[in-house]
N, C-alpha and C positions, 0 to 999 in steps of 0.2 A: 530098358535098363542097361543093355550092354552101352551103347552109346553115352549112358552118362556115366560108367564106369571109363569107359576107352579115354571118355575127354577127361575127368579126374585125373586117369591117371598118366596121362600125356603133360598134363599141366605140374603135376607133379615131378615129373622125371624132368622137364625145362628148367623149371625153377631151381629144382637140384644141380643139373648136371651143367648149368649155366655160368654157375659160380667163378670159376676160372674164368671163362669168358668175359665176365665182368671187371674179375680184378686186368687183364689183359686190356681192356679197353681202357680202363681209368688211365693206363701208364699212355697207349697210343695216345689218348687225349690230350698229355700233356704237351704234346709235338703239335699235332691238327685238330683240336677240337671239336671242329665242324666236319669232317672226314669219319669220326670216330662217332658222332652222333647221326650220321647218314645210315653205317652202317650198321648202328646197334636199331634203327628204326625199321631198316629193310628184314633184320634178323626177327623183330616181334613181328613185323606185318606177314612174315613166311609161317610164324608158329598160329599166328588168328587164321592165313587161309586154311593150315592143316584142322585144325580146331572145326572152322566151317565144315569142312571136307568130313569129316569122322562123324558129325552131327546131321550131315546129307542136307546141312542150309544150301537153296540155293535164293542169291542174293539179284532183283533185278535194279539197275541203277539208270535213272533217268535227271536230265540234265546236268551231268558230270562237267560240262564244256561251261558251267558257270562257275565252276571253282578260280578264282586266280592262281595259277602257280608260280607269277615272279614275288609277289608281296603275302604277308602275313596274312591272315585274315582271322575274325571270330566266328567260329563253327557254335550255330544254335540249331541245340535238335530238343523233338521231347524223348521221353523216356520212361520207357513200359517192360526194358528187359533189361538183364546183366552182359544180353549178347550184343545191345547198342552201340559199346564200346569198341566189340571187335570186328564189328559190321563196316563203321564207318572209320578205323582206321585206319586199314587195308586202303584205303581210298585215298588217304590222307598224300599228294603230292610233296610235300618237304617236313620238316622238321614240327610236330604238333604235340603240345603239351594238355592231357584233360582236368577239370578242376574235378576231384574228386572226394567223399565225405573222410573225416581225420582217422575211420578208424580203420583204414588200407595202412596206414603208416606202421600196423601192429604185424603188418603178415609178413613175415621172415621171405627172403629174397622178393618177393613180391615188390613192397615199396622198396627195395634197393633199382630195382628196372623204375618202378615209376618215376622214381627222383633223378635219374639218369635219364629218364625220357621228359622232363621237365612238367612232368605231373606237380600240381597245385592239392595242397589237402585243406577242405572247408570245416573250420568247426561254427557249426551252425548256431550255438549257443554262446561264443562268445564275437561280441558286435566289434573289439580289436583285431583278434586273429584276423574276423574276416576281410576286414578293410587293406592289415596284411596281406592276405591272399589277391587281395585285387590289385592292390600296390605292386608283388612280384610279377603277375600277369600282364599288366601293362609294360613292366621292363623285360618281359618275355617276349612281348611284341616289338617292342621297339627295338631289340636285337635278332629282329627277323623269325622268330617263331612265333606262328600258329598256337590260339589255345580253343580249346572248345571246352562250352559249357552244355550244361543241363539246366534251364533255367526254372524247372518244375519246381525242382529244390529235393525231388524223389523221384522213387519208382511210381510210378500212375497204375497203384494196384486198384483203381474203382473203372466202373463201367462208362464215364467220361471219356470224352476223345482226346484231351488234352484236358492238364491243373493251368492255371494261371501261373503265370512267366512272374518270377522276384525278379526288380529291374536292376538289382545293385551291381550283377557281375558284367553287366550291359558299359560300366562304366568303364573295361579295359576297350574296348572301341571306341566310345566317345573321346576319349583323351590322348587315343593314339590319331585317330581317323581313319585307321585302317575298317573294312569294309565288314561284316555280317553276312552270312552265307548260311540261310536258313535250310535245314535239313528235317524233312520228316521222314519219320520211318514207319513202316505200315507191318500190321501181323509179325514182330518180333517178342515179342509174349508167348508166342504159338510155336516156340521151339524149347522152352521150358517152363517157363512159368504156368502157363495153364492148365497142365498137367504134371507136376512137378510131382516127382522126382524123375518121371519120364523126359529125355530126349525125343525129339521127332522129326524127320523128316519134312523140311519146311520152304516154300517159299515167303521173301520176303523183299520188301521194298523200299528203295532209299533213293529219293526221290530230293535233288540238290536246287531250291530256289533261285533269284535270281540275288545275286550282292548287291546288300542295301547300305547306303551310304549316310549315314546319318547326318552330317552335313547339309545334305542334300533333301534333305525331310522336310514341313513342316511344321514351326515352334512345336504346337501344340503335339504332333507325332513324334518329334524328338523330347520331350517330356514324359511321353511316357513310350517309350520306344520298347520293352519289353511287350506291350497289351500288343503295337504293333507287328512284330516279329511272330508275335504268338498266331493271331488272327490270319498272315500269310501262312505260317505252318499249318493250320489248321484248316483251311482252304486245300490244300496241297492232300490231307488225310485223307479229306470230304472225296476230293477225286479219284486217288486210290484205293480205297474201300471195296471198290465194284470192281476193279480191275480182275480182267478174267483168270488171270495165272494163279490167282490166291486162291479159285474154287474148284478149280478145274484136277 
């Protein structure tokens, strides 16, 4: 319980005491925008390691050397915690925006970072917003930012190793041509979720595919490129599962 009090109220006191910092940057931004977006990225990727760090995650990362760092790319992972996020940002080599559900847009300081870090808000029930959401995400790649999705569409609260992948936000890579960078994550549930309201002392794995080019596919796999993306992901679980570090 201390642990999920410690991270509460850590996240608390950033959001607050960040305020300034934020208006401070708006103004840099208008000089360097791209300077000022490096460095409010390097400033949340410092408060996710402290986060990890108070939570005693410790994270193993295997094939990192397939991320691109000169070009955008689309980050597809699944998703079984709220700690996915902080997992695989910390990783994130340049400038990366997450598509995220609309109702973060309600949480005071909160969505003012997200919208400064070119977070995407999905409202699932209406079939405009969303095509908006993907519309912006595409012109978020095409000005050189990274976005990563969830293609699950949720949390994968069942005993499934992976939901089926919705293929529609697959379409800010198809139309950019920028590359997919399949990401699984192993035993990240097991730092809250599974015993929630408990914190726990966790290994976990984040395990980076190789970049698929869609292009490069298969009519019929480029069709349906989400079932594909999923079944590599899913490949990648099968083999971390057993991994000794998770029982040991």
């Amino acid at each position: 319980m201390l642990r999920y009090l410690l991270t509460l109220l850590f996240i608390f006191l950033f959001l607050l005491l960040s305020l300034p910092y934020l208006g401070l940057e708006w103004i840099l931004g208008k000089f360097n925008r791209e300077a000022s977006d490096l460095r409010q990225l390097h400033t949340v990727q410092t408060v996710f390691k402290i986060i990890l760090w108070i939570c005693g995650t410790k994270v193993i990362v295997i094939g990192e050397e397939n991320v691109p760092t000169d070009i955008p790319v689309l980050y597809v992972a699944n998703h079984k915690s709220m700690f996915d996020i902080i997992i695989t940002y910390i990783r994130c080599p340049r400038r990366t925006g997450y598509v995220s559900k609309d109702v973060m847009k309600k949480v005071p300081s909160l969505n003012l970072w997200m919208k400064r870090l070119y977070c995407l808000f999905l409202n699932r029930t209406d079939i405009k917003e969303g095509l908006k959401m993907i519309l912006a995400g595409i012109d978020n790649i095409k000005n050189g930012i990274s976005m990563c999705i969830f293609p699950e569409g949720t949390r994968n609260k069942t005993d499934d190793l992976i939901l089926p992948f919705k293929e529609g936000s697959f379409k800010m890579s198809e139309k950019t041509g920028c590359p997919i960078v399949p990401m699984a994550l192993t035993n990240t549930s097991a730092i809250f979720e599974d015993h929630f309201p408990l914190v726990k002392p966790t290994t976990v794995i984040l395990e980076y595919g190789a970049p698929i080019y869609p292009n490069e596919l298969e009519k019929e796999e480029r069709k349906k490129i989400g079932a594909y993306c999923q079944h590599t992901i899913e490949e990648m679980l099968k083999k971390n599962a057993t991994h000794e570090a998770l029982h040991s």
